[in-house]
C-alpha positions in Angstrom: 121.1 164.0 110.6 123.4 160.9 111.8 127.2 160.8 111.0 126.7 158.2 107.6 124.0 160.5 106.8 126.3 163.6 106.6 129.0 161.7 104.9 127.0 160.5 102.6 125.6 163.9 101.6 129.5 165.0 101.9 130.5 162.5 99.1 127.2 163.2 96.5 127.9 167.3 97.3 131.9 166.0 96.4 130.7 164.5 93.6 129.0 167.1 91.4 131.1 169.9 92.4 134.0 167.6 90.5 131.6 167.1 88.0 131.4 170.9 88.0 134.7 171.7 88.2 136.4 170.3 85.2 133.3 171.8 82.7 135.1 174.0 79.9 134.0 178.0 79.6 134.8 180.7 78.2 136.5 183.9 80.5 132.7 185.4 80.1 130.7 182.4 80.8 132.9 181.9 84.6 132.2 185.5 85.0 128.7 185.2 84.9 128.4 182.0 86.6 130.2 183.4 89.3 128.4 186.3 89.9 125.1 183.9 89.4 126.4 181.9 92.3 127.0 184.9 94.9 123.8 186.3 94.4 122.5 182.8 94.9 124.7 182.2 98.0 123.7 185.6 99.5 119.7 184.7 99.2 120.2 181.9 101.0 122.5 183.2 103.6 119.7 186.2 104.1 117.0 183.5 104.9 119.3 181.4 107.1 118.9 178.3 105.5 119.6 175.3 107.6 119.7 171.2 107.5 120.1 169.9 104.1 120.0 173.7 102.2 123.5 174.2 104.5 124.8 171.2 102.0 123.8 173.2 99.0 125.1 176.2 100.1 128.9 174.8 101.0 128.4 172.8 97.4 127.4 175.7 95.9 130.2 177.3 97.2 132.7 175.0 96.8 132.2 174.7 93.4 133.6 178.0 93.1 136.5 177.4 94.9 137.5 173.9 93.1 137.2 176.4 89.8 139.3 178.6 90.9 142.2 175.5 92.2 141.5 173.8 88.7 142.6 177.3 86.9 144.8 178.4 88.9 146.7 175.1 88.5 146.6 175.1 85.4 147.1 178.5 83.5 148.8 180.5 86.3 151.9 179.0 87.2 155.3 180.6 85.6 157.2 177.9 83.5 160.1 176.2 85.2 162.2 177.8 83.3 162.2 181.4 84.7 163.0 180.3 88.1 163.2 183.8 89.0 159.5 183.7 88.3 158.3 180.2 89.2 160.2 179.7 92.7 157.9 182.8 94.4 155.0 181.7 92.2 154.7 178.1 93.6 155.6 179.7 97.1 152.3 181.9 96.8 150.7 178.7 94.8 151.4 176.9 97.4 150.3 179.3 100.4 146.6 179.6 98.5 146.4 175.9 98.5 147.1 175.7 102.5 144.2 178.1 102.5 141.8 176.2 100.3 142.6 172.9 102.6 141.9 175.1 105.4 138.7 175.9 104.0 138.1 172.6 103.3 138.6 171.4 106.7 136.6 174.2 108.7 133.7 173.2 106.4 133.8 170.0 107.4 134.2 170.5 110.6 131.6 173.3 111.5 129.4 172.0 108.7 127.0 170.5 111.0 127.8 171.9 114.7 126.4 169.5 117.8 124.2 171.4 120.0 125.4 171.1 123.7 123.4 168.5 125.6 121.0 169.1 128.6 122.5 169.2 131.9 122.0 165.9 133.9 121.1 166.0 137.1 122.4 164.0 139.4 120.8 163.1 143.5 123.5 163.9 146.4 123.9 160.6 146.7 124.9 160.1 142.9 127.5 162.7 142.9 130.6 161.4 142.7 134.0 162.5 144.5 135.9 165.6 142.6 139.1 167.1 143.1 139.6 170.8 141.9 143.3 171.6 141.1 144.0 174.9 140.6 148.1 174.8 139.3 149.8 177.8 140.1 153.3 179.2 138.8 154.0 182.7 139.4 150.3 184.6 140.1 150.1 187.2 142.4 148.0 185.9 145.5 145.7 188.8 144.9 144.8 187.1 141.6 144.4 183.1 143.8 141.8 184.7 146.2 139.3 185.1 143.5 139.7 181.6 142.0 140.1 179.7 145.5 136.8 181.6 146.9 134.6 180.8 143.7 135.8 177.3 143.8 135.0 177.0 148.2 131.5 178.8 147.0 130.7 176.0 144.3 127.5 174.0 145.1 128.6 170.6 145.5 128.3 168.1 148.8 131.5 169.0 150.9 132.5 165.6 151.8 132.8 164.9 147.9 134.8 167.7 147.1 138.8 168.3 147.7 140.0 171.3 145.9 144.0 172.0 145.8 146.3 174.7 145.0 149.1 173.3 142.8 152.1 176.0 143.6 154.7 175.6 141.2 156.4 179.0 142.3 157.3 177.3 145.5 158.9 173.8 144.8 162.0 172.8 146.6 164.5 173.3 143.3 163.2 176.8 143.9 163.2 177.3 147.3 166.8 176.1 147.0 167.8 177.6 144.2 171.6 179.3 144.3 169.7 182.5 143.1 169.2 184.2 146.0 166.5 186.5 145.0 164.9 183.9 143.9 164.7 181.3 146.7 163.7 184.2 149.1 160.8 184.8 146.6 159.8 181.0 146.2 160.1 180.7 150.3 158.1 183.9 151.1 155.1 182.5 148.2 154.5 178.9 149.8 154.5 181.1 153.7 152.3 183.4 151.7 149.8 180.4 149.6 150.1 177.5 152.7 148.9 180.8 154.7 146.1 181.4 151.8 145.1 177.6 151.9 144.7 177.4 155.7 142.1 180.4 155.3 140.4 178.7 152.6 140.2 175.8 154.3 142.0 174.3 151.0 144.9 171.8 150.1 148.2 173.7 149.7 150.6 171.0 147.3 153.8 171.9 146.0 156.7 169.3 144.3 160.3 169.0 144.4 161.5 169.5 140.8 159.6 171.9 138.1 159.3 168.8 135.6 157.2 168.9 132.5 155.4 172.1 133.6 151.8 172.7 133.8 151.3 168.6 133.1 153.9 167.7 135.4 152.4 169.8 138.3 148.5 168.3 137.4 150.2 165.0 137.4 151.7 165.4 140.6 147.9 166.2 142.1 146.8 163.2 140.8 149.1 161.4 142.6 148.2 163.1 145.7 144.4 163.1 145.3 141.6 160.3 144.5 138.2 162.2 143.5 137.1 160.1 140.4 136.6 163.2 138.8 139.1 166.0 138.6 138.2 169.5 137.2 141.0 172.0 136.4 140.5 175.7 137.0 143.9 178.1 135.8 145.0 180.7 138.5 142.9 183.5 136.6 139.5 181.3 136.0 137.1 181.2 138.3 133.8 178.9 138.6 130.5 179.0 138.5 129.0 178.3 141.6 126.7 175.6 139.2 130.1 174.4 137.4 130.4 170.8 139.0 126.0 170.5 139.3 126.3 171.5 135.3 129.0 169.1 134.1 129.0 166.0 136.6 125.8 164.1 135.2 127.6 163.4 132.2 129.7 160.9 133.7 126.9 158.7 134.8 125.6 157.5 131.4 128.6 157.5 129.4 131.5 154.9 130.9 133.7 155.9 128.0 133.4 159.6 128.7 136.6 161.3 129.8 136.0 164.9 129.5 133.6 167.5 129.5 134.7 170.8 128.4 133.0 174.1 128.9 133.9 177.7 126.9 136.6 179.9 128.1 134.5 183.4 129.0 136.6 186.3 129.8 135.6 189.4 131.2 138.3 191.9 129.9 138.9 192.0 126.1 142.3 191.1 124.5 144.9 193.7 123.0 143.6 193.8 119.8 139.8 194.4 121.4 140.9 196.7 124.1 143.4 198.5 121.9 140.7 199.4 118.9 137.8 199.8 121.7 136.1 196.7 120.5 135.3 194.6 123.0 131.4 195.9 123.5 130.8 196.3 119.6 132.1 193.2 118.1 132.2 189.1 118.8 135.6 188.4 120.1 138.1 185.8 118.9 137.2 182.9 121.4 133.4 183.0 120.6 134.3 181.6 117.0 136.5 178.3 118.4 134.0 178.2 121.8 130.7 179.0 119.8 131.4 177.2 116.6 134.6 175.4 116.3 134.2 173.2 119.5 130.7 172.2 118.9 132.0 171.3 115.0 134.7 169.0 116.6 131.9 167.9 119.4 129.9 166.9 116.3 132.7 164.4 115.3 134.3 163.3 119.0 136.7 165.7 118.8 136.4 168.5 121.3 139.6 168.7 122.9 140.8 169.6 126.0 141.7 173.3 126.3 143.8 173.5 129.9 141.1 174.7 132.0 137.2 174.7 132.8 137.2 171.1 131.9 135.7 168.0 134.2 137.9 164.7 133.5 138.1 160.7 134.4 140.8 160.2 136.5 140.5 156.5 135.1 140.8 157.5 131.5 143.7 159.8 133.1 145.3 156.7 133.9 145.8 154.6 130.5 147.9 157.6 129.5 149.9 158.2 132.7 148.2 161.0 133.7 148.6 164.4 131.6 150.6 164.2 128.7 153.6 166.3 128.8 156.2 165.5 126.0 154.4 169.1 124.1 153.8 172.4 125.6 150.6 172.3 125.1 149.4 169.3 127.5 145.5 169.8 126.9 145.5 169.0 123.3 148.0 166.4 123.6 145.9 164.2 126.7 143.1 164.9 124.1 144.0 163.4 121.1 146.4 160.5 123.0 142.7 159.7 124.9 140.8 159.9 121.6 143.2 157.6 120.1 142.3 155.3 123.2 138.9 154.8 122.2 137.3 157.0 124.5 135.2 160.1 124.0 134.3 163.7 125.2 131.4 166.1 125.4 131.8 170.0 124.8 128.9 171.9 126.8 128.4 175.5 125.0 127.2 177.1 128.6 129.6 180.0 130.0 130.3 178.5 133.3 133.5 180.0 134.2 135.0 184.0 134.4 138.7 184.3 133.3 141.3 186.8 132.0 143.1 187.2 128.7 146.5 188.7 128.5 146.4 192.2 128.8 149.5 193.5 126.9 150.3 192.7 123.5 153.6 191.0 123.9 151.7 188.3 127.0 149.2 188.3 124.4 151.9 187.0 121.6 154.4 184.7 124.0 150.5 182.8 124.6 150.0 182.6 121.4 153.6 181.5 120.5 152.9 178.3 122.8 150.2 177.1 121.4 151.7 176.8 117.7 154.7 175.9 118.7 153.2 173.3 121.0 150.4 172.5 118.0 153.6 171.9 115.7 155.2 169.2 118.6 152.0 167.4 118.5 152.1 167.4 114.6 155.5 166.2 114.7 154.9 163.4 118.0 151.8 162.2 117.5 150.9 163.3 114.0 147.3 162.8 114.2 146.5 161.8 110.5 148.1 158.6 111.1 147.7 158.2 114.7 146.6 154.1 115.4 143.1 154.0 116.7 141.6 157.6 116.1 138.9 157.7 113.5 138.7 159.2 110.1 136.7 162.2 110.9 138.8 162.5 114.2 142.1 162.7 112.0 140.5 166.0 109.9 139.3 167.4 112.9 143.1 167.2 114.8 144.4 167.9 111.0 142.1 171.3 111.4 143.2 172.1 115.0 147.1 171.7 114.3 147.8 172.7 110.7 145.9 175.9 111.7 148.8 177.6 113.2 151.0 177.3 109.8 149.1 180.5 109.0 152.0 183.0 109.5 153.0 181.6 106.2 150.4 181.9 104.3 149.6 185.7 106.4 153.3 186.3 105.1 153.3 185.2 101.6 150.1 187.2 100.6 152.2 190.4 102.6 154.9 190.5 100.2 153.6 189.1 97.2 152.9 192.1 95.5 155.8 193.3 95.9 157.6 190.9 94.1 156.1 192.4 90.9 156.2 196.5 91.6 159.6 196.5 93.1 161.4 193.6 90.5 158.5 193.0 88.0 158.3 189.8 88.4 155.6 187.8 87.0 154.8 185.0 89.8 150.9 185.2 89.0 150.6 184.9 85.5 147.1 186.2 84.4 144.8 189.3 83.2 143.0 191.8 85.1 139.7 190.7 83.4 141.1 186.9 84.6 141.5 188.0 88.3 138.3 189.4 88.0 136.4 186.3 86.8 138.0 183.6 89.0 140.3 184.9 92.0 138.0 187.8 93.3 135.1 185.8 92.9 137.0 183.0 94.7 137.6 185.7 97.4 133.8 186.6 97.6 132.8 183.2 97.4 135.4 182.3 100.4 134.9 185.4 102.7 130.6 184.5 102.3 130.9 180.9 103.2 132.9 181.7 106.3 130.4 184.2 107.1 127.5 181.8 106.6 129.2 178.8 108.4 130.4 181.2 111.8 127.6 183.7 111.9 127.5 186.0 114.3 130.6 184.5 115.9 132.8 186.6 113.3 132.8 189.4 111.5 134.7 189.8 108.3 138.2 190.5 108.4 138.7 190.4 111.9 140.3 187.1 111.6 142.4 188.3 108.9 143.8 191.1 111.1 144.0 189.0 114.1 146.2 186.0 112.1 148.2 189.5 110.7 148.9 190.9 113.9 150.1 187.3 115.1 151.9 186.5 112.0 154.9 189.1 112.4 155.8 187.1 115.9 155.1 184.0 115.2 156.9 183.2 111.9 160.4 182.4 113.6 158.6 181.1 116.5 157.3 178.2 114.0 160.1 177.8 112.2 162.2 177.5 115.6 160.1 174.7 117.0 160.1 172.8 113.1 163.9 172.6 112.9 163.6 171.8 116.3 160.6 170.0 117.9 162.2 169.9 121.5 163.4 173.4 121.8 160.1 175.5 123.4 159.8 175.5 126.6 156.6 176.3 128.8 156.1 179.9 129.7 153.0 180.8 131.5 151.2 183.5 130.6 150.6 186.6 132.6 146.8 187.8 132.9 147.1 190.1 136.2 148.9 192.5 134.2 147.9 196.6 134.1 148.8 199.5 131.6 148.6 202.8 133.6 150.6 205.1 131.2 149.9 204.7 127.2 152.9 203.7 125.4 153.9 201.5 122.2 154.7 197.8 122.7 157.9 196.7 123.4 157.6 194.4 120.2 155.9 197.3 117.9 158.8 197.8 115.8 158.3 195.7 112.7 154.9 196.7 112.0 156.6 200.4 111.7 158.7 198.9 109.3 155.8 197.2 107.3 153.6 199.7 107.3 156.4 202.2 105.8 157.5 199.3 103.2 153.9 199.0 102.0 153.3 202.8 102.0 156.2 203.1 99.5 154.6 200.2 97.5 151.7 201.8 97.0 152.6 205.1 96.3 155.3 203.3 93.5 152.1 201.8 92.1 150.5 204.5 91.4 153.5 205.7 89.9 153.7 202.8 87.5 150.0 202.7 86.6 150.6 206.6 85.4 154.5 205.8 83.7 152.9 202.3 82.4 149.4 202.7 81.3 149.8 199.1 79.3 150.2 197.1 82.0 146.9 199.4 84.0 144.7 195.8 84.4 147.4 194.6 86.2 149.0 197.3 88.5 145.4 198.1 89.5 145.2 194.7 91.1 148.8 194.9 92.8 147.5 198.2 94.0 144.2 196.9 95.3 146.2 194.1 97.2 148.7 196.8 98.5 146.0 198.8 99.8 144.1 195.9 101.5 147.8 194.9 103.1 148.1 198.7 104.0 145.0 198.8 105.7 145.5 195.7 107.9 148.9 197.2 108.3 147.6 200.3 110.1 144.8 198.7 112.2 148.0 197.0 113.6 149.8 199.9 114.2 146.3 200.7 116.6 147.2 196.9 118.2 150.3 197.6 119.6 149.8 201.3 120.7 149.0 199.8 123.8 146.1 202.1 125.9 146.7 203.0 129.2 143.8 201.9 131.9 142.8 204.0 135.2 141.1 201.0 136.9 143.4 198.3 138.6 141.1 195.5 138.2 139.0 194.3 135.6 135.3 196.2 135.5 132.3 194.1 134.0 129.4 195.9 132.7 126.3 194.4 134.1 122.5 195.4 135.0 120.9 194.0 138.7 118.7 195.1 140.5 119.2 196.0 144.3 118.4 197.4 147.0 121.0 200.1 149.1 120.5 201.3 152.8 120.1 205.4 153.2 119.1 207.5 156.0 117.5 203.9 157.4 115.3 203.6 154.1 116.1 201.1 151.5 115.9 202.8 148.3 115.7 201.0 144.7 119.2 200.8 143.3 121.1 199.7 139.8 124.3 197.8 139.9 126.2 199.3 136.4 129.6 198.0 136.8 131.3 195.2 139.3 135.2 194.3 139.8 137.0 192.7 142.2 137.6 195.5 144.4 134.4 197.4 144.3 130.9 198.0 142.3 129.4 201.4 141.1 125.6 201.5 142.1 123.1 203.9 140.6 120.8 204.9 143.5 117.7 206.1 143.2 117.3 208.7 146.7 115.5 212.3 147.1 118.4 213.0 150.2 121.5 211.4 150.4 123.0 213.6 153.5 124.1 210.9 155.6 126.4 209.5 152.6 129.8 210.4 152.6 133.4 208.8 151.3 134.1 206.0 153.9 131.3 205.5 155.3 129.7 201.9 155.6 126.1 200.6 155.0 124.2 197.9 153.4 123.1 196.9 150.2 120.5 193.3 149.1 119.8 191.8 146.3 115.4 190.6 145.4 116.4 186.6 144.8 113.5 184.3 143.5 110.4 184.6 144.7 110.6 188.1 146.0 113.0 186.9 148.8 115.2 189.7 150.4 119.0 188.1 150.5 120.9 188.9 153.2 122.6 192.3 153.7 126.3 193.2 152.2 127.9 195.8 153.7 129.8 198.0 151.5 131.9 201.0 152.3 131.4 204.1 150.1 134.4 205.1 148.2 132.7 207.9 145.7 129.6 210.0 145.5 128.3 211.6 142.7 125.1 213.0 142.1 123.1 213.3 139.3 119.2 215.0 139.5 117.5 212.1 141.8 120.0 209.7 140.6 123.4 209.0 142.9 
């Protein structure tokens, strides 16, 4: 379906659900029109129903929703004149409307998601010049090796590649730095990476000043380099040997393009996934914005740069001076200031890079805290909406992306609501039992099924709730600091080569103790007044309900931040290949289960294993295409365990 053709179904779907909205019904009627329209919503969610039945399912369900804005507009406000009542009502009015313009926006974003384009192509002597930077700030070299090798490996003509190691650890004002501790440790890193680089067979670049962080030190490679391409890799991502022969073509048929983005894929889970042993049994986080989000944007010209695994122009680079740098979040910014340019960009939903996430939960929260604080300088410096030269559908998508991160508000509105009326009775949500029945938990049904229709098997329900909860506690004064003052945050880079060996709580655990005690007390008083206050049961027995569903998120946090201690120093990936190991000069058929960085635990399939014994070396291949032996690896035996025939 083309662009008019989806905004033209957009406006006639508008249309009757306004139509819809406004029709007067009794408290039973809504009821049972609600209820109609769930069971209608989860029919056609069971059969999948795509193309134009996806526009009767979000009118369908946003007919609900509109019913629900109308009423609650209308009938549930306090009066202005119980200000003790109406100025925490219009502060939780106000936090469900955010949400409902959320919704809003996410549906027309991902209401029709782009599917990726085929690869192009390209002949050796089409292949234009790339240069891979690869900025550095404070990794441990261990972490570089794996990048700089995957990068050396990647398929691409040699004379049309330059790949260079941006050090930002080692700059003269460091080097130089009256700190003596630290300018022995910036001089001993560029010995260490210049030393790195030369066995690489890599450019080593450093600068003189740290300016403008991460887009200051890109910038400072594109003055040294000239590839017409540059790709960016961070310190912890490393390519796919296809990366460049994947995302290059692109560039050929498209003079306007400027970037091509591929998906973040990380091979250790986050905090919250490693934490609550989720990270095989559930989708994470990043599949939702990299499985559905991104190709929503794509749909519209709107997939932005994310910072890394990401092919750009170097000559759309230069209208803008290079990377933009007056946020903290430089990605986004180039994006939207390119966009705004007239040019355009390609999202490519193919895994083509490995990374790392942060593995504590405070790394995990001072990443997060960047990128709303820098989404909030981009609100306030470029503000999108308005932004000469991007167009309409551009300005909801960047309206999507940066009014996102105001959801510590809303996360901490709907926290303490409820406890505005148990602990002072106060009535900020003027309505029935049989009311909230009708319209907001229908609402709630109707919201929770349309997000689960629109982002599949990308999310499950509630995950997102507990992940925005987990966030919200942090990032609250973070946004606010950056609001009263846009130029305040400062770039801090994230550390991913992190390791818990010794379980212990999170050094920023302490307010979700406190909240989860608060909300404890609030629902054991609840129960308390439903028993001292039968009258007011309809009522209380919502408050409860909301208490317990806050009490619940509450605890899975408390699992977040009891932060799990891990035997292994590096990140182990679970995967199935077939090989081939060397024993007693017989190859014998063999299963790679696991593989890190510092070693791989084979299943062997041998009668007699004599001859193998803790540091001892032999050989393992690999069956390539077309039955072709590769050539042999020699491994050193750390571990032997045996197992019937299997060792």
């Amino acid at each position: 379906m083309s662009k008019i053709g989806v905004l033209f179904c957009w406006l006639l779907s508008a249309l009757c659900v306004l139509l819809f909205t406004f029709m007067p019904i009794n408290l039973p009627t809504q009821f049972t029109l609600g209820i109609s329209v769930l069971v209608v919503l989860a029919v056609l969610k069971h059969f999948r129903v795509d193309g134009k039945w996806r526009l009767v399912v979000l009118a369908l369900g946003t007919s609900i929703v509109m019913r629900y804005v109308y009423w609650r507009t209308t009938q549930t406000i306090p009066p202005a004149s119980q200000l003790q009542n109406f100025i925490p009502g219009i502060v939780l009015y106000l936090a469900e409307m955010y949400s409902v313009m959320m919704l809003a926006l996410s549906l027309f974003v991902v209401s029709f998601p782009r599917n990726s384009p085929a690869a192009i192509q390209l002949q050796e002597s089409e292949m234009p010049t790339v240069d891979v930077f690869i900025p550095s700030y404070n990794e441990d070299s261990g972490l570089l090796v794996n990048t700089l090798a995957a990068a050396v490996n990647m398929d691409y003509p040699a004379d049309k590649l330059t790949i260079w190691l941006l050090d930002d650890g080692g700059t003269d004002q460091k080097c130089e730095s009256n700190n003596l501790l630290e300018s022995r440790r910036a001089i001993e890193r560029r010995a260490e990476l210049k030393t790195l680089c030369a066995d690489f067979g890599v450019n080593y670049l450093t600068r003189t000043r740290n300016e403008h962080a991460k887009a200051g030190n890109l910038n400072n490679g594109l003055a040294h380099s000239q590839g017409k391409l540059v790709a960016v890799f961070d310190a912890d991502h490393a390519p796919a040997r296809n990366f460049l022969t994947e995302t290059v073509g692109y560039f050929r048929d498209n003079a306007k393009l400027f970037l091509v983005q591929t998906p973040h894929f990380f091979i250790n889970p986050d905090p919250v996934e490693r934490n609550l042993r989720t990270f095989n049994q559930m989708p994470s986080e990043n599949e939702m914005f990299y499985g559905m989000v991104q190709r929503g944007l794509d749909k519209w010209n709107a997939a932005f740069f994310c910072g890394s695994a990401a092919l750009l122009n170097r000559e759309a680079l230069a209208i803008t001076n290079g990377f933009s740098g007056v946020s903290i979040t430089e990605d986004c910014e180039t994006a939207v200031n390119l966009h705004a340019h007239g040019w355009e960009s390609v999202y490519i939903d193919r895994p083509l890079i490995a990374g790392l996430q942060p593995a504590t939960f405070a790394s995990f929260i001072g990443q997060r805290s960047r990128w709303a604080q820098g989404m909030m300088q981009i609100l306030r410096y470029r503000f999108p909406p308005l932004l000469p030269g991007l167009t309409l559908p551009q300005r909801l998508c960047y309206m999507s992306s940066t009014l996102f991160w105001l959801f510590p508000f809303t996360r901490m509105t709907f926290l303490v609501a409820p406890l505005f009326y148990l602990f002072f009775d106060l009535q900020i949500f003027t309505a029935s039992g049989g009311e909230f029945m009708a319209y907001t938990l229908i609402y709630l049904c109707v919201n929770l099924m349309l997000q689960n229709y629109l982002y599949g098997a990308y999310r499950w329900p509630w995950i997102s709730e507990l992940y925005e909860y987990v966030q919200s506690v942090h990032l609250l004064p973070a946004i606010i600091s950056v609001i009263l003052n846009p130029s305040k945050p400062t770039f801090n880079v994230t550390a991913k080569d992190e390791s818990i060996l010794v379980s212990r709580l999170s050094e920023i655990a302490r307010p979700f103790f406190a909240i989860f005690i608060v909300l404890a007390i609030a629902l054991i008083y609840a129960v308390y007044r439903i028993y001292t206050e039968p009258y007011k049961a309809d009522v209380l027995l919502v408050v409860g309900g909301w208490t317990l569903f806050n009490l619940i998120m509450a605890g899975c946090a408390l699992g977040v931040v009891s932060e799990r201690g891990e035997r292994s120093s590096s990140v182990r990936v679970k995967m199935t290949r077939r090989c081939e190991v060397l024993i007693d000069d017989q190859w014998h058929a063999s299963t790679i289960d696991d593989v890190s960085a510092n070693g791989m635990h084979i299943i062997s399939y041998a009668s007699d294993a004599s001859s193998l014994s803790v540091g001892r070396e032999t050989f393992a291949r690999f069956v390539t295409h077309a039955d072709q032996q590769s050539e042999n690896l020699p491994i050193e035996i750390r571990n032997v365990s045996r197992e019937g025939d299997l060792i």
